[in-house]
N, C-alpha and C positions, 0 to 999 in steps of 0.2 A: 504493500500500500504506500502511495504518495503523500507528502505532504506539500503545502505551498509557501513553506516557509520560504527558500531559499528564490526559488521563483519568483514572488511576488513581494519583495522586500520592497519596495516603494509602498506597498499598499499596508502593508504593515506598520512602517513609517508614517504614512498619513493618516491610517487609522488612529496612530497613538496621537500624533498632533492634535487632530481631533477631537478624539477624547480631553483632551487637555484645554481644549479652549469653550469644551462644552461645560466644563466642570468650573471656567472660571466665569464664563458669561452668566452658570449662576449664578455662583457665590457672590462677586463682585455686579451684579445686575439684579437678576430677578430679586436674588434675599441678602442684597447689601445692608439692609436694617434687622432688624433680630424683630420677627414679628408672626404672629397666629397665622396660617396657611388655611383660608377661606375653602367654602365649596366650588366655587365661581372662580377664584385663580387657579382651584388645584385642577378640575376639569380643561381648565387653557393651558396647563402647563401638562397634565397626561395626552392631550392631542397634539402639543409641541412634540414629544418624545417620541411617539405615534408616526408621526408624520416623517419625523428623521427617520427612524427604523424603515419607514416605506420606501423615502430617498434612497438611503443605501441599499436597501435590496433592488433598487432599480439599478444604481449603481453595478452592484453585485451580477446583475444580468448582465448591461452591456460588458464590463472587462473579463469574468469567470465563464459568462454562460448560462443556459437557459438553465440546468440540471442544478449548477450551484446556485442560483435566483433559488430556486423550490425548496433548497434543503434548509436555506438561510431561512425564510420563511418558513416554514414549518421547524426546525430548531427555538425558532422567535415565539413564536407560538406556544409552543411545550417550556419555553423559560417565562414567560408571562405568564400564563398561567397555572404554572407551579408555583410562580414565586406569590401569588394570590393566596397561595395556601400561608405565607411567611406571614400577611396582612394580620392574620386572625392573633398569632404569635405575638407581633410588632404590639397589638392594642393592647392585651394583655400585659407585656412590660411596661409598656409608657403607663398604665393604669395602674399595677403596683409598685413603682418605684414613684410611682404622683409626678409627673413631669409633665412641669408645665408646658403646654403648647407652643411657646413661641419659640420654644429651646429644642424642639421636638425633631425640625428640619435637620439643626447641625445636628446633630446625634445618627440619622439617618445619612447626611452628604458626607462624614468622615468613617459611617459605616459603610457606604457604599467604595471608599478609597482601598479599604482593609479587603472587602471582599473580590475587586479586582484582581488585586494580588493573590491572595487565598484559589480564586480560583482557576486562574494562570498555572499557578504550580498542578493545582488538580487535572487540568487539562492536559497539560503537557505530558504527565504523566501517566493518564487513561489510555491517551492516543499513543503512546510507546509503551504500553502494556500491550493495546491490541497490534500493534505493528508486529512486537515479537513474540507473542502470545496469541494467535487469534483465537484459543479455545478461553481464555477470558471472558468474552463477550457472554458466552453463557453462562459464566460467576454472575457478571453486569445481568443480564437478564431474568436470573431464578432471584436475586436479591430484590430488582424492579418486583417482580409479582407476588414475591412475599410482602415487601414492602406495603404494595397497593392492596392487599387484603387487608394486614393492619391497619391501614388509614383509614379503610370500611368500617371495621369496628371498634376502631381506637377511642375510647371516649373519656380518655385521661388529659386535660390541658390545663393541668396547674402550673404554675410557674414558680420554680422552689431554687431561687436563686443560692442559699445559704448551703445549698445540697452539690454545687456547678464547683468544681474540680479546677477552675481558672479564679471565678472570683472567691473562693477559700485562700487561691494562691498570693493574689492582690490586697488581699485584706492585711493576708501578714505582714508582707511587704510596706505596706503603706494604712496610715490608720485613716479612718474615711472619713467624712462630715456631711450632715444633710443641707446644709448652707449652698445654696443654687452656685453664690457671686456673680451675677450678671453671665451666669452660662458658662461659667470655666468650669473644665475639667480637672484641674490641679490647683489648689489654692495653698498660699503663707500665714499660719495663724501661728501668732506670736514665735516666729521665729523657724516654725515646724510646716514640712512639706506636709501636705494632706491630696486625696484623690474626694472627690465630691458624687456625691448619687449620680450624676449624669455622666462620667467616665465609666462607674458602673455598670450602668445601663447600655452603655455604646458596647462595652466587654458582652454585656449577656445579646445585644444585639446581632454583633458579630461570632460569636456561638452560637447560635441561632443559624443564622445566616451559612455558616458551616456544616451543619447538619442538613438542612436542605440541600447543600449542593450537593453531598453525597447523593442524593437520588436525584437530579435534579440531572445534574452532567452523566453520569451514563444512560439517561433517555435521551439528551441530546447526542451522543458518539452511536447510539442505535440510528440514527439519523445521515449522520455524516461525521466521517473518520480524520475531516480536511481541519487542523487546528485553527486557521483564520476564523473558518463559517461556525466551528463550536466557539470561540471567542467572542467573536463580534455578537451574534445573537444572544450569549450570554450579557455581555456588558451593556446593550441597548436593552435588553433587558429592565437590569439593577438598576441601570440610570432613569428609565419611566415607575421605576418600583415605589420612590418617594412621591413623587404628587400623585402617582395610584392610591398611595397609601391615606392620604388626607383627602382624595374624591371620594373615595370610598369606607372610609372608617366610620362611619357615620350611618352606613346600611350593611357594611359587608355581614353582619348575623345574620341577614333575614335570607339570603340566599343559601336555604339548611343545604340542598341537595348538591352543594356547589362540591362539598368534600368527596361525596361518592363519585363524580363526574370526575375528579381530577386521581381517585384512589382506580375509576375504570382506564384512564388514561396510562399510569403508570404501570398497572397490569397488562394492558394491552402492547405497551412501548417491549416492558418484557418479556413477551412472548413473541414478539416481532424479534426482538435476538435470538432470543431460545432456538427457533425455527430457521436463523437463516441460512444455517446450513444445506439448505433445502429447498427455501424459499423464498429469494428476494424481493417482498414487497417495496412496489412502486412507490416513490416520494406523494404522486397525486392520492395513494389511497389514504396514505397514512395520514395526509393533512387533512383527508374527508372524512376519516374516522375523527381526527383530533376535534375537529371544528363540531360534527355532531354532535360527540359528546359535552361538547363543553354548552353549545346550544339545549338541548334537549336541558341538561342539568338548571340551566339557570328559566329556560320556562317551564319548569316541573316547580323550582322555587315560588315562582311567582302564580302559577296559577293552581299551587297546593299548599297557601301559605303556615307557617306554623302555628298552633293551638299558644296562646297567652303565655303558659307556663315553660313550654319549651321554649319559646322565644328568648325571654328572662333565661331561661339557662343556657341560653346561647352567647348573648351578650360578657363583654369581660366583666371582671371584678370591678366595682366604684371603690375609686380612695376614699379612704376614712381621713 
């Protein structure tokens, strides 16, 4: 199997550019002021990222090709909406660590910098497993459909920070304070370095965030084996993941049947490795499974909505 590293080093180059100037027209634009992210901006800003991710797959068509145009897209797809599942997670910490909203963005934009990274190594490494391993791919695959059973029935989403194996490590390390100070993650109290709740939080964030990509990236390399097109989809991704996250945190409970639509997904993605010793399914099926599913999932939500009391136990925990 080929990669397009060496080939396509300009476009690798320009992809990181890119990335860099997208990351700073935020920061330094959109959320130059430290302030609560609206329904109304965050819908303009998840159809900005939307719309990029379309650009370059259009991109992707004229310089790769029609075949990598489809896998980009459909990779895109299966990291979006995976990473929807992250949403439900994201509310949950911001709601018991009590974090204020306007501090909510950065916590998310220096979380999305850690997971670039984080998932760089992951990939490079998936895709040089299956290069000199190709019986992997049905490791990657039987774990996919275990995985997607549990998520059917998994009905455990406590969030028990004091129990997380990194922040036990950090704690010792450095002693904490609940004192916001204007959004800093590290603060000087009389003379003494301190880590603040919202460094915390960015740590359980980006744990979080790690654990999805374990199942997350080998449904995208069941996809396509080319590390640019698992990359790039991965990263427009994470980068529409935050104003996804504030258009939607405000409804994303009531969409109950959305879990089972994404646990049929990852089942399905697994069983498309398990078999493909055998049977190469087309990029077009796979996108018309993915899209079904994910369709059919959220008008079963909506037109089976949930009884009062599941509802409330869907929703995260309220700070005391």
């Amino acid at each position: 199997m080929e990669t397009t590293i060496p080939e396509n080093g300009f476009l690798w180059a320009g992809f990181i550019v890119f990335v860099i100037l997208m990351l700073l027209l935020d920061l330094i634009v959109f959320n130059r002021k430290t302030h609560e992210i609206k329904m109304k901006e965050a819908l303009l800003l998840s159809l900005f990222w939307i719309c990029l991710a379309i650009a370059f797959n259009i991109g992707v068509w004229k310089f790769l090709g029609h075949q990598k145009a489809l896998e980009f897209l459909t990779a895109y797809l299966i990291e979006e909406s995976l990473s929807i599942d992250n949403l439900f997670v994201f509310i949950m910490i911001f709601a018991y660590f009590q974090v204020n909203p306007k501090y909510q963005h950065k916590i998310l934009f220096w979380g999305i910098i850690g997971a670039m990274i984080l998932r760089a190594i992951f990939i490079i490494t998936g895709v040089a497993l299956l290069n000199k391993f190709h019986w992997v791919i049905y490791i990657f695959g039987g774990f996919l459909i275990l995985t997607g059973i549990k998520m059917a029935f998994d009905q455990d989403n406590k969030i028990e920070p004091d129990k997380n194996p990194i922040i036990r490590l950090v704690k010792r390390m450095f002693p904490v304070t609940t004192d916001h100070r204007l959004g800093h993650f590290f603060v000087k109290i009389d003379g003494k370095q301190y880590v603040t709740i919202l460094f915390i939080t960015l740590i359980m964030i980006e744990f979080t965030d790690l654990v999805f990509a374990v199942d997350s990236i080998p449904a995208v390399l069941a996809i396509s084996n080319d590390p640019f097109i698992v990359y790039t989809s991965n990263v427009f991704a994470i980068l529409g993941l935050r104003s996804l996250f504030f258009a939607l945190s405000s409804i994303i409970s009531y969409f109950r049947f959305l879990k089972y639509g994404l646990s049929a997904i990852l089942t399905f993605v697994g069983v498309k490795m398990c078999i493909s010793g055998i049977y190469e399914m087309p990029i077009l099926i796979s996108l018309g499974v993915l899209v079904g599913i994910l369709t059919l999932s959220i008008l079963l939500s909506v037109m089976i909505p949930a009884k009062k009391k599941e509802d409330e136990a869907a929703l995260p925990p309220k700070a005391e």
